[in-house]
C-alpha positions as CSV (number, residue, x, y, z in Angstrom):
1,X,163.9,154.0,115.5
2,X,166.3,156.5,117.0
3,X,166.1,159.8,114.8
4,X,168.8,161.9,114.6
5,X,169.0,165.5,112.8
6,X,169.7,164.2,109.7
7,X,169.4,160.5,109.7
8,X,167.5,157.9,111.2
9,X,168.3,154.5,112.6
10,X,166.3,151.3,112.7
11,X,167.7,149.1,115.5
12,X,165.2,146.2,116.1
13,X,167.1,143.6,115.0
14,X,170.8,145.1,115.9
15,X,172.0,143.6,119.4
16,X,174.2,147.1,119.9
17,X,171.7,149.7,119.8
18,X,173.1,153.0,119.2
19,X,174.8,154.6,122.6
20,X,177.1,157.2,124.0
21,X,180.6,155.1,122.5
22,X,179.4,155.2,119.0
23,X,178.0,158.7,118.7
24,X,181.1,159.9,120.2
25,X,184.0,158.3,118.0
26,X,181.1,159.1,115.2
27,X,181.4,162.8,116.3
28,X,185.1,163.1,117.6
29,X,187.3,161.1,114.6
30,X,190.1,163.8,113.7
31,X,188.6,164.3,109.6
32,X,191.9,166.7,109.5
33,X,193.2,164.7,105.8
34,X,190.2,165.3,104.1
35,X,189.3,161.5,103.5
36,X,188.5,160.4,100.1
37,X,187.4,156.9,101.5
38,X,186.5,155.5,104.9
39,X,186.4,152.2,106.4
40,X,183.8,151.2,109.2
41,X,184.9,147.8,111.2
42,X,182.0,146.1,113.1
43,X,179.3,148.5,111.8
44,X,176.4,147.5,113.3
45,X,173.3,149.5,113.1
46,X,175.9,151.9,110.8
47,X,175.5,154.8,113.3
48,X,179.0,156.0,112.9
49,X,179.0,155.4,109.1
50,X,176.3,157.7,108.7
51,X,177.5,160.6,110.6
52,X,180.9,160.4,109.2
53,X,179.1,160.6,105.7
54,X,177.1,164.1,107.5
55,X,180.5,165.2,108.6
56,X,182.3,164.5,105.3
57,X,182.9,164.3,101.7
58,X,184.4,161.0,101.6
59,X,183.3,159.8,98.2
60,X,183.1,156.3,99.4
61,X,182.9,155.2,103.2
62,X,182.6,151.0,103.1
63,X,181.2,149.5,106.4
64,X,182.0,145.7,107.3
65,X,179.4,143.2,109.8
66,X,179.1,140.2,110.6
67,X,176.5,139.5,112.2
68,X,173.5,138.7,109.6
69,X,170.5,140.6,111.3
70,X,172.9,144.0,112.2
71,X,174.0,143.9,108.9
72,X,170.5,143.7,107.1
73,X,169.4,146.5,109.4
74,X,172.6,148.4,108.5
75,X,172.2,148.1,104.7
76,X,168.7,149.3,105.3
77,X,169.6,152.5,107.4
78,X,172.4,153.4,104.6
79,X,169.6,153.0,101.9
80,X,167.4,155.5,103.8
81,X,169.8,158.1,104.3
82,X,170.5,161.1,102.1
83,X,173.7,159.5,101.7
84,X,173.1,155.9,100.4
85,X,175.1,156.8,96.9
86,X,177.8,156.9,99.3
87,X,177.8,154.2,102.1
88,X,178.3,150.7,101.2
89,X,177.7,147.8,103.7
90,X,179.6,144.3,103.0
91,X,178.5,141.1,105.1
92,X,181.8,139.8,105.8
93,X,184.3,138.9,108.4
94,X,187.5,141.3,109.7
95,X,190.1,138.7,108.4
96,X,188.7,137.9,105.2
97,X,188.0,141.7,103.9
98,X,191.4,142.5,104.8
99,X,192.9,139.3,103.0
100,X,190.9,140.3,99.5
101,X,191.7,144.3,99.7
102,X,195.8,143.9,101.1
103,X,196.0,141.1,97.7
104,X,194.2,144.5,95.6
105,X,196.2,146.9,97.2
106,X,193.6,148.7,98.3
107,X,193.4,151.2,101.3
108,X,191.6,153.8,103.4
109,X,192.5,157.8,104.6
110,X,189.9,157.1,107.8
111,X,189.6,153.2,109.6
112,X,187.2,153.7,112.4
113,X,186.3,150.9,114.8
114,X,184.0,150.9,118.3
115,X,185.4,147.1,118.8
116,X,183.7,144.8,121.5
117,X,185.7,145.2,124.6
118,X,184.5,143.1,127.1
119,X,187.4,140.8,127.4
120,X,186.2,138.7,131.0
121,X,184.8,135.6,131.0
122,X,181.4,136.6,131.2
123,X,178.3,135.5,129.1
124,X,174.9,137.2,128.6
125,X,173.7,134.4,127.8
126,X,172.7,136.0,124.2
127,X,175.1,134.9,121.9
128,X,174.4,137.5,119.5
129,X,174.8,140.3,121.8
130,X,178.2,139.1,123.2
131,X,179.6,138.7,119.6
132,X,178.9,142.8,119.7
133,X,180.3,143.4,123.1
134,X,183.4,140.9,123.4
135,X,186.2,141.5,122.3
136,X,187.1,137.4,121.6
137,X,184.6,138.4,118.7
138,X,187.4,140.6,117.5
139,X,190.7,140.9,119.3
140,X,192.7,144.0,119.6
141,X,195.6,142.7,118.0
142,X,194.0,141.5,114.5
143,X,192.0,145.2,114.7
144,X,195.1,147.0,114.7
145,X,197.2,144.2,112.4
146,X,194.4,145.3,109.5
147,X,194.3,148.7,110.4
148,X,198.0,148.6,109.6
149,X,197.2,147.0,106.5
150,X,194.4,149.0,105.2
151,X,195.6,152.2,106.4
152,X,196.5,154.7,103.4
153,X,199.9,156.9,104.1
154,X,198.7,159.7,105.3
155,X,195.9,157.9,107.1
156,X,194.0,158.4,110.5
157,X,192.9,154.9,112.6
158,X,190.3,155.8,115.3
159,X,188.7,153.6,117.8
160,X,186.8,154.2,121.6
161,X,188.0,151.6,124.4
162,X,188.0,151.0,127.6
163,X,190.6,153.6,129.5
164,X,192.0,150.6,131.6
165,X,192.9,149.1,127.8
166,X,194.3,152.6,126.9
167,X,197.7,151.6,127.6
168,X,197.8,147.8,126.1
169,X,196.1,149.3,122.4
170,X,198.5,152.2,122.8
171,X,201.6,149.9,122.9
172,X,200.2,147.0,120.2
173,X,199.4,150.1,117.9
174,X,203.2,151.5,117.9
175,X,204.8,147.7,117.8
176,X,203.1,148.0,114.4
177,X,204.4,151.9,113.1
178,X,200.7,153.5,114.4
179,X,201.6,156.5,116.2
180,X,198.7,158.6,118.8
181,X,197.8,161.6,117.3
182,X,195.2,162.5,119.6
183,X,193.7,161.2,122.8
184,X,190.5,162.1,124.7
185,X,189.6,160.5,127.5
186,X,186.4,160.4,128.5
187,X,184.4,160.3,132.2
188,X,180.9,160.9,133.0
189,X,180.5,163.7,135.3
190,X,182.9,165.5,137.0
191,X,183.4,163.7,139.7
192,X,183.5,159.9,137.7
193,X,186.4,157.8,136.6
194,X,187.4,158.4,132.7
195,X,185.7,155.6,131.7
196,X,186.6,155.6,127.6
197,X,189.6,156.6,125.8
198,X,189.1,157.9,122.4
199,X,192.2,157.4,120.3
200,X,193.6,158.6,116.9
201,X,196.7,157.2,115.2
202,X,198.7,158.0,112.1
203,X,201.7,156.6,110.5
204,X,203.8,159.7,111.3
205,X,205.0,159.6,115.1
206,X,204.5,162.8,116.9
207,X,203.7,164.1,120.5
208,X,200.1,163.7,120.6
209,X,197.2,166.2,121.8
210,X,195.9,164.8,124.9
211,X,192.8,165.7,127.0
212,X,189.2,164.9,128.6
213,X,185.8,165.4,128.0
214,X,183.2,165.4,131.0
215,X,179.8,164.4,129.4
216,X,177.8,165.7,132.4
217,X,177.4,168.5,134.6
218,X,174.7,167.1,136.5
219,X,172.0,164.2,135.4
220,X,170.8,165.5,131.5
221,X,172.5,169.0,132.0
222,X,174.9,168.1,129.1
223,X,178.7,170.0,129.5
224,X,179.2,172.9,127.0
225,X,182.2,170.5,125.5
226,X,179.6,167.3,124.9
227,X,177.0,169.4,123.4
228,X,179.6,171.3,120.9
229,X,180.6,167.7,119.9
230,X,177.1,166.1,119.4
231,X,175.2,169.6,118.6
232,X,175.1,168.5,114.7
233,X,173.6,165.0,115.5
234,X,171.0,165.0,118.5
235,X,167.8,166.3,117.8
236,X,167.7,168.1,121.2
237,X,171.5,169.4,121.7
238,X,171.7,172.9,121.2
């Protein structure tokens, strides 16, 4: 159980547990158009979900898993928040969901997405836990394709990669009319590489806002930037 200010998450079954990634695109996606409805690709434990519904009054924010035992444990977490009237979680592949909504017409102000992004040829040996983390699982460029899809006019697309894939997502987002709006990129300490690039992207092309967060001063001394991003969510960031 991971207990947050005002949520808690049940993550026994999950194979992504919920981390730094998650809790930072849950904390850092641009809400700037007032969403009426959210999407939530590759939910799993429904961490990010649940803080956009804290940080929002999205009348409807729709999660989508498929893996059977992070679902059940999502659909569970959503029922025991103070938001379930609000968060829905559907057991169903990217490809199809997008198919059945794009034939309804259907779309979203806010797509948000921590994708699997580890694109090597490596195995865990835990096939459940490398369908979370791979990105084979779910390629960039069907992400962005629905994204493009789903995406309402004057919506906002957000996602946390790898930095080194900054520049390939960056390019397939703009070859399909998904503009930056805002970058952060993101390194440990002071002293780190960026490790993760948080990235926003609109319909509308503009000059984007760029810039970095350190997460670290030293070892749990947290910067003043990470804890005024996380303050509303950890129990113990003030």
């Amino acid at each position: 159980m991971f207990q947050f200010k005002q949520f808690s998450i049940t993550q026994e079954r999950a194979a992504m547990k919920v981390g730094t990634d998650g809790v930072l695109l849950g904390a850092w996606v641009p809400l700037i158009n007032g969403p009426y409805n959210i999407l939530d690709i590759g939910a799993g434990t429904g961490v990010i979900s649940l803080m956009l519904a804290q940080r929002s009054a999205a009348d409807q924010i729709d999660a989508i898993e498929i893996d059977q035992d992070a679902y059940e444990e999502c659909v569970e977490n959503f029922e025991n928040s103070p938001w379930s009237d609000r968060v829905y979680c559907y057991h169903a592949g990217l490809d199809e969901y997008t198919d059945e909504l794009f034939e309804e017409g259907d779309d979203y102000d806010i797509i948000v997405s921590n994708p699997p992004f580890y694109s090597e040829n490596y195995s865990s040996g835990d096939p459940q836990r490398d369908q979370a983390r791979f990105q084979d699982a779910l390629p960039f460029d069907e992400l962005v394709e629905s994204a493009q899809a789903l995406l309402s006019d004057n919506g906002i697309f957000a996602v946390i990669i790898p930095f080194k894939e900054e520049e390939n997502f960056v390019a397939l987002c703009q070859s399909v009319g998904l503009h930056p709006l805002k970058i952060t990129r993101v390194k440990g300490t002071s002293t780190a590489e960026v490790k993760r690039s948080l990235l926003a992207f609109t319909r509308i092309e503009q000059q984007p806002l760029v810039d970095e967060l350190t997460i670290e001063l030293e070892r749990h001394v947290y910067t003043p930037e990470y804890i005024a991003l996380t303050k509303d969510f950890y129990l113990k960031m003030e």
